[in-house]
C-alpha positions as CSV (number, residue, x, y, z in Angstrom):
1,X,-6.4,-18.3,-24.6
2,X,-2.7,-16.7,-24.5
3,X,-0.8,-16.5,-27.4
4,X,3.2,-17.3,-27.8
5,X,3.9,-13.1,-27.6
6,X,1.8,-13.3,-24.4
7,X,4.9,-14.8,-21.9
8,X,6.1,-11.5,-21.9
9,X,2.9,-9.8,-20.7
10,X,2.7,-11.9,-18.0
11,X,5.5,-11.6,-16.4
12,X,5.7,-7.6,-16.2
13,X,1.8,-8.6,-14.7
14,X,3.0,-10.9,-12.5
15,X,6.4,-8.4,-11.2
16,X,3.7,-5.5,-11.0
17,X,0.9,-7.7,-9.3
18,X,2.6,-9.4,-6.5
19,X,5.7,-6.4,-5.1
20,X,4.2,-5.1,-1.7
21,X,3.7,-1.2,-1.6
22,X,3.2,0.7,0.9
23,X,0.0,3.5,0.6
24,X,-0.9,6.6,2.3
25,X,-4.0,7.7,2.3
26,X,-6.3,9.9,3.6
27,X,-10.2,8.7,4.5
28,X,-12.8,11.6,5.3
29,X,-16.8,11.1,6.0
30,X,-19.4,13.3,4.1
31,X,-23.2,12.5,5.3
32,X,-25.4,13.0,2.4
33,X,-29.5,12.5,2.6
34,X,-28.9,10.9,5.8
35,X,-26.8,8.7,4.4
36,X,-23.0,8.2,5.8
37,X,-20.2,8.0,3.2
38,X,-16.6,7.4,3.0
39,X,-14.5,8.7,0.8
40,X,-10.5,7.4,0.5
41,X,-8.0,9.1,-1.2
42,X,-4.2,7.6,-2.2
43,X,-1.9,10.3,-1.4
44,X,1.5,8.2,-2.0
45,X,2.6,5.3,-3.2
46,X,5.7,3.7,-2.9
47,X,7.8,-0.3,-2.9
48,X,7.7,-1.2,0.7
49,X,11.4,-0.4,2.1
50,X,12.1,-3.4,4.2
51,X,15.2,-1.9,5.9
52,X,13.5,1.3,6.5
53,X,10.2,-0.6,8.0
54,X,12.5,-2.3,10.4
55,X,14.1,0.6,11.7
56,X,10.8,2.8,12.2
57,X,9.3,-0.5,14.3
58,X,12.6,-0.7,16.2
59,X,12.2,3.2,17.3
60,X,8.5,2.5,17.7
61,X,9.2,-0.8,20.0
62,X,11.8,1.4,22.2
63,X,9.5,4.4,22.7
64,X,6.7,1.8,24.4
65,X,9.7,0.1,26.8
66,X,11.5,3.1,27.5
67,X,14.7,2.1,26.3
Protein backbone atom coordinates (compact mmCIF):
# COMPACT_ATOMS: atom_id res chain seq x y z
CA UNK A 1 0.00 0.00 0.00
CA UNK A 2 2.90 2.52 1.02
CA UNK A 3 5.60 2.99 -1.10
CA UNK A 4 9.58 3.42 0.02
CA UNK A 5 9.12 7.64 -0.41
CA UNK A 6 6.10 7.13 1.93
CA UNK A 7 8.28 6.88 5.49
CA UNK A 8 8.53 10.36 5.31
CA UNK A 9 4.87 11.14 5.05
CA UNK A 10 4.18 9.39 7.87
CA UNK A 11 6.03 10.62 10.23
CA UNK A 12 5.11 14.46 9.62
CA UNK A 13 1.37 12.59 9.93
CA UNK A 14 2.12 10.94 12.75
CA UNK A 15 4.09 14.51 14.62
CA UNK A 16 0.91 16.47 13.37
CA UNK A 17 -1.66 13.72 14.43
CA UNK A 18 -0.83 12.90 17.93
CA UNK A 19 0.67 16.76 19.62
CA UNK A 20 -2.18 17.88 21.99
CA UNK A 21 -3.65 21.45 21.14
CA UNK A 22 -5.40 23.36 22.95
CA UNK A 23 -8.89 25.12 21.00
CA UNK A 24 -11.08 27.91 21.70
CA UNK A 25 -14.11 28.05 20.46
CA UNK A 26 -17.19 29.59 20.41
CA UNK A 27 -20.67 27.39 20.22
CA UNK A 28 -24.03 29.50 19.53
CA UNK A 29 -27.74 27.92 18.93
CA UNK A 30 -29.90 29.02 15.90
CA UNK A 31 -33.54 27.33 15.85
CA UNK A 32 -34.58 26.88 12.40
CA UNK A 33 -38.18 25.18 11.28
CA UNK A 34 -38.44 24.22 14.74
CA UNK A 35 -35.54 22.56 14.65
CA UNK A 36 -32.55 23.36 17.29
CA UNK A 37 -29.07 23.68 15.86
CA UNK A 38 -25.53 24.15 16.97
CA UNK A 39 -23.15 25.85 15.38
CA UNK A 40 -19.13 25.72 16.64
CA UNK A 41 -16.71 27.86 15.61
CA UNK A 42 -12.60 27.48 16.19
CA UNK A 43 -11.41 30.80 17.21
CA UNK A 44 -7.68 29.75 18.14
CA UNK A 45 -5.57 27.12 18.05
CA UNK A 46 -2.48 26.55 19.63
CA UNK A 47 0.35 23.36 21.13
CA UNK A 48 -0.95 22.91 24.61
CA UNK A 49 1.76 24.89 26.91
CA UNK A 50 2.27 22.47 29.68
CA UNK A 51 4.10 24.90 32.03
CA UNK A 52 1.58 27.52 31.42
CA UNK A 53 -1.56 24.91 32.04
CA UNK A 54 0.06 24.22 35.38
CA UNK A 55 0.38 27.57 36.50
CA UNK A 56 -3.34 28.78 35.41
CA UNK A 57 -4.71 25.35 37.53
CA UNK A 58 -2.42 26.31 40.44
CA UNK A 59 -4.05 30.04 40.50
CA UNK A 60 -7.35 28.31 39.80
CA UNK A 61 -6.84 25.65 42.84
CA UNK A 62 -5.82 28.69 45.26
CA UNK A 63 -8.81 30.95 44.35
CA UNK A 64 -11.30 27.87 45.49
CA UNK A 65 -9.13 27.38 49.06
CA UNK A 66 -8.50 30.75 49.66
CA UNK A 67 -4.94 30.61 49.88
Amino acid sequence: MFQEGDDSYLLKLKEATWVPHLFRVSVTQNEYMNEKRQRITVRSEAPVDHAAEAKYMLEEIAKLTGC
